[in-house]
C-alpha positions in Angstrom: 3.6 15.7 -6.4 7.1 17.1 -7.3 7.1 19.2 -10.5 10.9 18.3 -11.0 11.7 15.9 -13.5 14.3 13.0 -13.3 17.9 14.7 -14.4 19.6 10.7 -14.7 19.2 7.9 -16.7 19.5 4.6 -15.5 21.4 1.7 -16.7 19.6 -0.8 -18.2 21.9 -3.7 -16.9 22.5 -5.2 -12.9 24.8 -3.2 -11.3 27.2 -6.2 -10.0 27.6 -6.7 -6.2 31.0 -6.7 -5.0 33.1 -9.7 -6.1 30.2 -10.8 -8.5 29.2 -10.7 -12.2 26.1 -9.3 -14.1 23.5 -12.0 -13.7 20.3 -12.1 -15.7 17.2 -12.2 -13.2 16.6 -16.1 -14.3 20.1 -16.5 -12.3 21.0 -13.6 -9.7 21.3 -14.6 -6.1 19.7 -12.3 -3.7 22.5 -13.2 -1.6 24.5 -10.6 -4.0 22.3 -7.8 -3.3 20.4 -7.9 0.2 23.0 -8.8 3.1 21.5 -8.2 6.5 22.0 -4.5 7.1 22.9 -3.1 3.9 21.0 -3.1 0.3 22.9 -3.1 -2.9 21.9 -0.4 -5.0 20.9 -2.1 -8.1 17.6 -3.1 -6.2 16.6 -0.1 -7.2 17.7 0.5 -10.6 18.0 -3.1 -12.2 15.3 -3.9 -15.1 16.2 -7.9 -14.3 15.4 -7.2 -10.3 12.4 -5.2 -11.1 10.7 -8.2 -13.4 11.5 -10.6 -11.1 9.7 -8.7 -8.4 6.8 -8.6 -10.8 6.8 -12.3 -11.1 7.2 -13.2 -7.5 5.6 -10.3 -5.1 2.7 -9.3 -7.2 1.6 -12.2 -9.6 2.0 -14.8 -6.4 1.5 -13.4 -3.4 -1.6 -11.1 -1.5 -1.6 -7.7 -2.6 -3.8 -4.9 -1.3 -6.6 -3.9 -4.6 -9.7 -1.8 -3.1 -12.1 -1.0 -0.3 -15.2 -3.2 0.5 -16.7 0.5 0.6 -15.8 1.1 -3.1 -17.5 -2.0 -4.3 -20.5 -1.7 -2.3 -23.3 -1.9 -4.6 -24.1 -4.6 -7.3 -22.2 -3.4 -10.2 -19.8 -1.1 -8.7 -16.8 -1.5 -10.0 -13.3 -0.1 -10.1 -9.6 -0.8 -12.7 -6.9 -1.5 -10.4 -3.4 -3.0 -11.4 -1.5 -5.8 -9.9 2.2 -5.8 -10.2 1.7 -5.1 -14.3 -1.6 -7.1 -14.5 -4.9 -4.4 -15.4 -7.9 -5.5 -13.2 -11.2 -4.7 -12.5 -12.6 -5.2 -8.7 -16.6 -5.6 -9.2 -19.1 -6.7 -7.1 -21.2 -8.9 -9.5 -25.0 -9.2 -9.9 -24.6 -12.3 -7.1 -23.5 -9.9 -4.9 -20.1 -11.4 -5.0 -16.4 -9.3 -5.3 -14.3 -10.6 -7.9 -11.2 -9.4 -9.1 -11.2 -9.9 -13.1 -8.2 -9.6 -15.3 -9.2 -6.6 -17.8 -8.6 -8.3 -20.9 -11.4 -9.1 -23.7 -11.3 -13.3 -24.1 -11.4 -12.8 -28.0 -8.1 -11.1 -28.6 -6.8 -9.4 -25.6 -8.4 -5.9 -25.9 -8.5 -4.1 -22.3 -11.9 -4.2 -21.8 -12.6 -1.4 -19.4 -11.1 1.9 -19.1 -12.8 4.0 -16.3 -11.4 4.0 -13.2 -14.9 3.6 -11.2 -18.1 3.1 -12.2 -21.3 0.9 -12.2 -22.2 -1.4 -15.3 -24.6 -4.7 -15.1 -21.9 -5.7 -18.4 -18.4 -5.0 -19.8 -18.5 -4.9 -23.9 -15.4 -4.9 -25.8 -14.5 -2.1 -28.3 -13.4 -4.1 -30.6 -15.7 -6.9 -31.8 -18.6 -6.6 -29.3 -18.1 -9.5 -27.3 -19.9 -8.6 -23.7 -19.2 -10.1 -20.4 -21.7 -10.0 -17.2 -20.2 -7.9 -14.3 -20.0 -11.5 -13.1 -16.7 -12.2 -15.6 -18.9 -15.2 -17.7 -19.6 -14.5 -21.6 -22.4 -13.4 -22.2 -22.7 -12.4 -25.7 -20.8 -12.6 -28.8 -22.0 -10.8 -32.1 -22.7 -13.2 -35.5 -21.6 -16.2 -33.3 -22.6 -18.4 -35.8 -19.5 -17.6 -37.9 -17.3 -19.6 -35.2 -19.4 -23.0 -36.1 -20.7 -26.0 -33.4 -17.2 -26.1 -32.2 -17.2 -22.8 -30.4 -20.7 -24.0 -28.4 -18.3 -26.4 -26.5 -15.3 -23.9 -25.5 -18.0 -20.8 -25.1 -18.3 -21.4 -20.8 -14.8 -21.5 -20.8 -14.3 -17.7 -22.5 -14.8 -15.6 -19.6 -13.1 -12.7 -17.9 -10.0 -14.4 -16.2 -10.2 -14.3 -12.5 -7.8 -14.0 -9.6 -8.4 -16.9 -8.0 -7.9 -16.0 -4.5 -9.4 -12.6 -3.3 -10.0 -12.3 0.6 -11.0 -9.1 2.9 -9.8 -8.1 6.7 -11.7 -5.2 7.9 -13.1 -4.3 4.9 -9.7 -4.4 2.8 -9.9 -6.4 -0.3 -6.6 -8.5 -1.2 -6.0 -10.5 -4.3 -3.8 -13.0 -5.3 -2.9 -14.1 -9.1 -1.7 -17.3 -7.7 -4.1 -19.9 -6.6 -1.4 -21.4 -4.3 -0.3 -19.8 -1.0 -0.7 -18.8 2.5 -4.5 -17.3 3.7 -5.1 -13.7 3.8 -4.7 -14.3 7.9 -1.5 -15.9 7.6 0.0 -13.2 5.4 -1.4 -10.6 7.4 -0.1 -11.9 10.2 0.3 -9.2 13.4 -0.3 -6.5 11.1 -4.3 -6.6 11.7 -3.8 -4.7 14.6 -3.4 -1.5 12.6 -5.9 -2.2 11.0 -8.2 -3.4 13.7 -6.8 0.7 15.5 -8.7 2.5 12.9 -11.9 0.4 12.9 -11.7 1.3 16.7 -12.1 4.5 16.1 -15.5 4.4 14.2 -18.9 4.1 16.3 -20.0 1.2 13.5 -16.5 -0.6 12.9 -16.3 0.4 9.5 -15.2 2.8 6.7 -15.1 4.9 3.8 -12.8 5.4 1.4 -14.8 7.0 -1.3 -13.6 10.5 -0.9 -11.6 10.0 -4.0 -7.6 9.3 -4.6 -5.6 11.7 -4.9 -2.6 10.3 -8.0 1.0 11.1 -7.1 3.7 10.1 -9.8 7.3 9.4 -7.6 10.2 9.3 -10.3 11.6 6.3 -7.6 11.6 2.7 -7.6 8.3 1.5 -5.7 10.3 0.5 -2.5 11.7 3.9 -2.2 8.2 4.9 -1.7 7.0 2.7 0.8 10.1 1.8 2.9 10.5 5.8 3.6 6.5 5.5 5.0 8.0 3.8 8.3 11.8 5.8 8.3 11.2 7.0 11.4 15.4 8.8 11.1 14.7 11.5 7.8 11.4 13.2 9.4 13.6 15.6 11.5 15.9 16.9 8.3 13.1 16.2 4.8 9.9 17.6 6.9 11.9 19.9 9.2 9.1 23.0 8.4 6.3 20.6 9.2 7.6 19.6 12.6 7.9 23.2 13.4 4.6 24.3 12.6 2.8 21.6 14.2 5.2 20.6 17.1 2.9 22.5 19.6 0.0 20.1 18.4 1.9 17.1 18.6 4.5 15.1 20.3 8.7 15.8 20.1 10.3 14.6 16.9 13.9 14.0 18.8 13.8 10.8 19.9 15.1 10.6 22.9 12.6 12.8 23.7 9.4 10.5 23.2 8.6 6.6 24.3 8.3 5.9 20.6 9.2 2.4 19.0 10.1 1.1 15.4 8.7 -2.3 15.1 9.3 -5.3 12.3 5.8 -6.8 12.7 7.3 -9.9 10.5 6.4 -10.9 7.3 7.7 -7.4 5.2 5.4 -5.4 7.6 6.2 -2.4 9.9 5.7 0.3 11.3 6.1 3.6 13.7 4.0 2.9 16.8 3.7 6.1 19.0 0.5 4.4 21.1 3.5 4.0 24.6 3.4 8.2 24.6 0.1 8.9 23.6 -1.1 6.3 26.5 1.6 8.0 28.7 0.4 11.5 27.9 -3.6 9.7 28.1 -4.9 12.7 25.8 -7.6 12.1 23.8 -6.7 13.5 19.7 -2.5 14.1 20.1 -2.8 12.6 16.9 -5.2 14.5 15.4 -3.9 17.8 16.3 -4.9 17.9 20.2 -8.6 18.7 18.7 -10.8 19.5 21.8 -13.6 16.2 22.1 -15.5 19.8 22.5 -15.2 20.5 18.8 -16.3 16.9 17.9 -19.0 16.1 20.6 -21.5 14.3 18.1 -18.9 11.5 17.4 -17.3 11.0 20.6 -20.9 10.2 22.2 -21.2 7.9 19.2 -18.4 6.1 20.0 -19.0 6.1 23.3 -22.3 4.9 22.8 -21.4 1.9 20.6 -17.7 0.7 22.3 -18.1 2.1 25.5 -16.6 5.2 27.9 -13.1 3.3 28.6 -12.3 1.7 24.8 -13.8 4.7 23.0 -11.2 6.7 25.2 -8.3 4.4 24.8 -9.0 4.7 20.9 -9.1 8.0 21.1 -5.7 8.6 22.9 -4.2 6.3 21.0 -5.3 6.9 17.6 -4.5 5.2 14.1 -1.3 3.3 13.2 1.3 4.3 11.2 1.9 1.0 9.6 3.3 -0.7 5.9 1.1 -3.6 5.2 3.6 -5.8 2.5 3.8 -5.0 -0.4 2.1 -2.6 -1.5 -0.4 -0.8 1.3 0.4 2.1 3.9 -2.4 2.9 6.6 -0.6 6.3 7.7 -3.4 7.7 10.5 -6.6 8.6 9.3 -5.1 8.4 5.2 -4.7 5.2 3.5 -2.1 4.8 0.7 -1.3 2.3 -1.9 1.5 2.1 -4.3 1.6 0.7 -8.5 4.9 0.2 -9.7 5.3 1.3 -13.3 8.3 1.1 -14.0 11.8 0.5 -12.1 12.2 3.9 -12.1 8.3 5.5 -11.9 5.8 4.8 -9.4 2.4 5.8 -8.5 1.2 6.6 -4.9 -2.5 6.5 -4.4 -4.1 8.7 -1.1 -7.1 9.0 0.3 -8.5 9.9 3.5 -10.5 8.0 6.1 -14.1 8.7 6.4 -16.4 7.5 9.7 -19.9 6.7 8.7 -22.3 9.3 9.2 -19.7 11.9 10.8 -19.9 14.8 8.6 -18.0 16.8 10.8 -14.9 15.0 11.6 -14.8 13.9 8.1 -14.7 17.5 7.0 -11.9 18.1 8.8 -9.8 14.8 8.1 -10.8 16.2 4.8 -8.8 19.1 4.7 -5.9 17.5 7.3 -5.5 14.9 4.2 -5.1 17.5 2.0 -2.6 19.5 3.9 -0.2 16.4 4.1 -0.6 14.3 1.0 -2.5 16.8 -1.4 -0.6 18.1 -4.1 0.9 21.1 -2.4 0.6 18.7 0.8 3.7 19.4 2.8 4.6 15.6 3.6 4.3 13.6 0.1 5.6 16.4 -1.8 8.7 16.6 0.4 9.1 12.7 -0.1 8.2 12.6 -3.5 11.2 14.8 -4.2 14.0 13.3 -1.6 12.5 9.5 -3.6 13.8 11.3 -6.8 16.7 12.8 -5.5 17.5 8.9 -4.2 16.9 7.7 -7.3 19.4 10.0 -9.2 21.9 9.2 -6.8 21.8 5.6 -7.3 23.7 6.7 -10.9 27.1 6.8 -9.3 27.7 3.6 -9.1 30.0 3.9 -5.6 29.3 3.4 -3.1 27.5 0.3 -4.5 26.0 -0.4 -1.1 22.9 1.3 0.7 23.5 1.3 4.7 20.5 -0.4 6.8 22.7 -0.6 10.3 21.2 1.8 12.1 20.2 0.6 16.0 21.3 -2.9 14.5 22.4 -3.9 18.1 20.0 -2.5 20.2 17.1 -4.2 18.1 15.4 -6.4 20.4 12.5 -9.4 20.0 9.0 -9.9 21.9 5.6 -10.5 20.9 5.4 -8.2 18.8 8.1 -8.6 16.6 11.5 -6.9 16.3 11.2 -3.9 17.8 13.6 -0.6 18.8 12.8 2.0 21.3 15.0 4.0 18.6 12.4 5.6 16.6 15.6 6.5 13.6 16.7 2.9 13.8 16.2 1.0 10.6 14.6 -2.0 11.9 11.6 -1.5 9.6 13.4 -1.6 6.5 15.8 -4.8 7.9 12.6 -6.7 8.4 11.4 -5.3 4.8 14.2 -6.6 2.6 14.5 -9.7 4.8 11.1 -10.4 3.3 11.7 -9.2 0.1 14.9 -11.8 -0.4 12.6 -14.9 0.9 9.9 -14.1 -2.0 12.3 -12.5 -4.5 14.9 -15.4 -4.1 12.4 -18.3 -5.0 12.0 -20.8 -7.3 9.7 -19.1 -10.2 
């Protein structure tokens, strides 16, 4: 995390688009600010934009909350936020996940402060009312003071609840909205990154318990995750990373490597590198060309449960490097999810990505994780201060646009999406903001 503090204020009004006035974010036209291959800079600076983003992306559509692996006990539970909405993700005594608003029934008091824990009850501070890790009422001190009436409401005073939450793989999504496509729908072709990981553990699951590390970016939230799958500022903002690692990895240049950027559709993307490592067919380039020597315990595991061939194909071709929309990043063996705070503050959340029962490679994905996205990491603190530096720019107001043309015409469409053999070309964050103005721009 970047010990620098912001040096700019930011308006508190729309930067207008060329041509346009100020409009109020009942009114402004996403026409004004998101035009094919360039981004207006109040998208990242505009109170109005920022609400409606609230209202639309976060309070309607799926958004990425917890593990399955987090929850996994009756009881466990976790405070999450969605958008600006407090949360708690608990499996129940039923067994069942639910995502609950945190708010006390009675008269709005946040019910639950800790970030994790395990509790068969929540009981608000304030005037004792206590709800069953379920979300239902059950208890309310002196009730007889609120008279027959209350008997008749009393089932209806429970914990709010999302009413859509679904899993894939052991992610949990919620939605606030109880209209909308499925989890599979809005997931679309990005399960295959996530499908790439589970590949790569001998039971198909894993862990994320390992704790988060908390990064604070003084940069609006898309900032944060559009830069995950820039595939063009890797060779100037982590120029001493590439160096020290380059003999464990694969050329940065791209010319140099069968590498492709890819607009999965939908708001996700990603960096895909699988063409090279399949080309190179060596087992851990992504993992620092580790001898399968060094890890023989979990390579016969994997062999064991998926097989010689797949367990080597997973192997070579490791995890993906892929933006799940909005708010998730699976980047290798870490796993990162943003909070927006405000338009100009965001929080990253990292973790690494533990394999049941593989003490060893964990340990060491342990201290990989570290090395990248810890604190004095040398890839999130490098991003974390290029995301401020962005943000301070975005005072002078000219030039009002932001360019997105890069490999515009050489972008080209199969199965898979949109996809450039380019790995600098911005076809990730095209197929991001094309997204963005089809849920930003509708009727709320």
């Amino acid at each position: 995390m970047s010990t620098l503090e912001p040096t700019v204020a930011h308006s508190a009004s729309l930067h207008t688009a060329t041509n346009h006035t100020t409009k109020n974010a009942d009114t402004f036209d996403v026409a004004d600010v998101v035009q094919g291959d360039r981004v207006h800079g109040s998208v990242y600076t505009s109170p109005e934009i920022f609400k409606r983003e609230m209202d639309t992306i976060f309070r309607t559509g799926w958004v990425y909350v917890a593990h399955e692996s987090e929850v996994s006990e009756e009881g466990d539970y976790l405070t999450r936020v969605i958008g600006h909405d407090p949360v708690v993700v608990v499996r129940g005594k039923d067994g069942v996940v639910r995502v609950l608003l945190n708010r006390c029934s009675h008269r709005a008091n946040k019910l639950c402060n800790a970030e994790s824990g395990n509790a068969s009850n929540f009981r608000c501070p304030y005037h004792g009312w206590t709800f069953s890790n379920d979300g239902s009422l059950a208890a309310v001190p002196i009730r007889n003071g609120y008279g027959d009436a209350f008997k008749k409401v009393r089932s209806e005073l429970g914990m709010a609840e999302a009413p859509r939450v679904d899993s894939y793989g052991g992610f949990l999504f919620a939605s606030l909205s109880a209209d909308g496509v499925s989890l599979k729908e809005h997931l679309g072709g990005a399960t295959r990154a996530i499908d790439r990981v589970l590949d790569l553990s001998p039971t198909g699951t894993i862990d994320l318990r390992s704790n988060w590390m908390k990064h604070l970016h003084h940069a609006n939230w898309k900032m944060v995750v559009e830069n995950n799958v820039d595939g063009y500022h890797a060779l100037f903002t982590h120029a001493s990373v590439y160096d020290a690692i380059k003999p464990a990895k694969v050329s940065h240049i791209p010319s140099k490597v069968e590498v492709v950027v890819r607009d999965i559709g939908d708001g996700h993307s990603e960096i895909d590198y699988s063409a090279e490592y399949r080309k190179l067919d060596e087992e851990f380039v992504w993992y620092g060309r580790t001898p399968r020597e060094k890890l023989p315990e979990y390579v016969a595991a994997l062999e064991k449960a998926h097989g010689v061939e797949k367990a080597h194909d997973a192997l070579v071709v490791g995890p993906a490097h892929t933006l799940i929309w909005p708010n998730l990043f699976l980047a290798e063996m870490n796993v990162m999810y943003v909070e927006p705070i405000d338009v100009d503050r965001t929080i990253a959340y990292t973790t690494a990505v533990m394999i049941p029962g593989q003490d060893k490679l964990n340990e060491r994905t342990l201290r990989r994780s570290e090395g990248a996205m810890g604190p004095a990491g040398f890839l999130i603190a490098d991003d974390g201060e290029i995301g401020m530096r962005n943000q301070a720019g975005l005072a002078a107001r000219k030039p009002e646009w932001l360019r997105l043309s890069r490999g515009l015409e050489t972008d080209e469409t199969d199965e898979t999406g949109i996809v450039n053999s380019d790995k600098s070309a911005e076809t990730p964050q095209r197929g991001f903001y094309r997204q963005w103005a089809a849920v930003v721009g509708q009727e709320i």
